[in-house]
N, C-alpha and C positions, 0 to 999 in steps of 0.2 A: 620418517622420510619427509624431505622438503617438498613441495609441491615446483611446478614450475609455472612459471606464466601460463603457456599452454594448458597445462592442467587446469587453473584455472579458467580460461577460454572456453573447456570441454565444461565447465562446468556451470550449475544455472548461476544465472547472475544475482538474482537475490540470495543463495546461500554464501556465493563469495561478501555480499556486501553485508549481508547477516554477519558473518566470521570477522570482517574488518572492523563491524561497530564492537565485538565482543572484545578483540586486543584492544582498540581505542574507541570506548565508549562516546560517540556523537549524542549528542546533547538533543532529548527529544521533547519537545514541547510544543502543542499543535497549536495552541491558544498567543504563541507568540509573536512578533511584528515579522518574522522571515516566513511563518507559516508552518511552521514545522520546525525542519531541519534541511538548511542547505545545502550539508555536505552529500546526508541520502538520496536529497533532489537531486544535486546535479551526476550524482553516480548511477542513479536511475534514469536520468536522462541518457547520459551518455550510452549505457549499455542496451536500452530500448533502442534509442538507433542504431547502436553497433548489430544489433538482432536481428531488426530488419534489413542490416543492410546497405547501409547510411554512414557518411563517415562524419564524426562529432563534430559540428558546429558550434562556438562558441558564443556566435553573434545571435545564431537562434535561440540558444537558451537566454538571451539577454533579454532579445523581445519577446521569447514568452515567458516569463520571470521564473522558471522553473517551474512553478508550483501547477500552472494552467497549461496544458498540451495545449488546447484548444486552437490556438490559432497556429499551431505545428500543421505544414501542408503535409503531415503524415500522422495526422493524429490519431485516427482509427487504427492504425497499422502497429501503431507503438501501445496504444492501450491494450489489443490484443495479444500482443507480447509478454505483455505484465501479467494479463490474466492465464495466460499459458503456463507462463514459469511457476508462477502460484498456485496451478491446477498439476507442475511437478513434483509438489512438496510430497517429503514422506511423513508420515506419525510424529514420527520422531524429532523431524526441524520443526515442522508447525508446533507441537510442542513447546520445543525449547524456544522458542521467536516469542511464544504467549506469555513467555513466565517473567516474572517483574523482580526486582532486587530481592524481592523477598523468597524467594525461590513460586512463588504461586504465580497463578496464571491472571493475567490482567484482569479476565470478566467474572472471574471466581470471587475476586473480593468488590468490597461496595467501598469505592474509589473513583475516583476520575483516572488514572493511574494511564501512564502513554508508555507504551515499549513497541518494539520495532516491527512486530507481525499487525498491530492496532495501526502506526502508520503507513502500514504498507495498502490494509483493509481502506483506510480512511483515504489516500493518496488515489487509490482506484477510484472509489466512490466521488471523492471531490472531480476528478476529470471526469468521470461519467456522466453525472449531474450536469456538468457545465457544456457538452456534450450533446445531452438527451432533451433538447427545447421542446420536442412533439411530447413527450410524456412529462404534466405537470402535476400527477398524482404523485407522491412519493411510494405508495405501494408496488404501483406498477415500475417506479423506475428500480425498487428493491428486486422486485420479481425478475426484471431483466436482466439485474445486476447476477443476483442468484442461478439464473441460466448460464452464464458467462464463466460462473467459478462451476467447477464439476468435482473441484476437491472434497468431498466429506468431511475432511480434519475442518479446514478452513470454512466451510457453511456452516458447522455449527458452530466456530466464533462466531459467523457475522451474527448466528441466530440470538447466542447470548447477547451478543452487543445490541441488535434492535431491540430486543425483550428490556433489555436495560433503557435505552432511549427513550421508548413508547412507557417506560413504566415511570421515569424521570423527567422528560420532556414533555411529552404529548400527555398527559394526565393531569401534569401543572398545567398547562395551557388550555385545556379544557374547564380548569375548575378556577381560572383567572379571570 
């Protein structure tokens, strides 16, 4: 059976955009000059404002380049929305979001390896971060990050992915 627009409507907006990257694979790369991926950014933008309520600005997403909410006069509003929808996933999408071309799951193997639930985890945290000026521990802005998801599929990604970071990043960095 077809879906219909509406159907999709009723539905969360990161598995519709989940579904569109899997027919047409958007190009995910965090480390590159757009930031990512444009296309996710601005389908994430738009459908964060469509969420709360907001009807999609074009000229907004220009001035905040996508990537940064932050200077969105509804940036609290829209980051909340993100970690909502996130905190809707079932087993089963978080899952299949995790898993990399090779059928495995991004933080299972020892890779730098980006797929679309790693961008969506990272997309959060990047706007939080920029966001969270009173908390300049990175613990504690994890910890608040971690408050904010309630999903169990999706915290123990982020758990893998810090355990990976702190074992990769902050270990070199200490012994530099």
């Amino acid at each position: 059976m077809t879906k219909t627009l509406t159907d999709y409507q009723k539905e969360n907006y990161l598995l519709t955009i989940f579904r569109e990257h899997q027919k047409n694979p958007y190009i995910i790369f965090r480390l590159s000059g757009c930031g990512g991926c444009k296309e996710i950014e601005r389908r994430l933008y738009a459908c964060m404002e469509d969420d709360i309520g907001l009807i999609s600005n074009v000229n907004t997403h220009r001035k905040t380049r996508g990537r940064q909410i932050d200077s969105h006069p509804h940036r609290e509003e829209m980051l909340m929305s993100l970690c909502k929808r996130i905190n809707e996933l079932q087993k089963e999408v978080v899952d299949a979001m995790s898993r990399c071309g090779n059928g495995k799951k991004f933080y299972e193997i020892n890779s730098n390896r980006d797929n679309f639930l790693k961008f969506i985890i990272m997309y959060i945290w990047d706007n939080l971060s920029s966001t969270l000026y009173s908390l300049q521990d990175r613990g504690d802005r994890l910890n608040y990050f971690k408050d904010l998801i309630s999903n169990k599929f999706v915290l123990e990604v982020i758990e893998c992915m810090d355990k990976r970071y702190t074992k990769n990043c902050l270990m070199q960095k200490e012994h530099a």
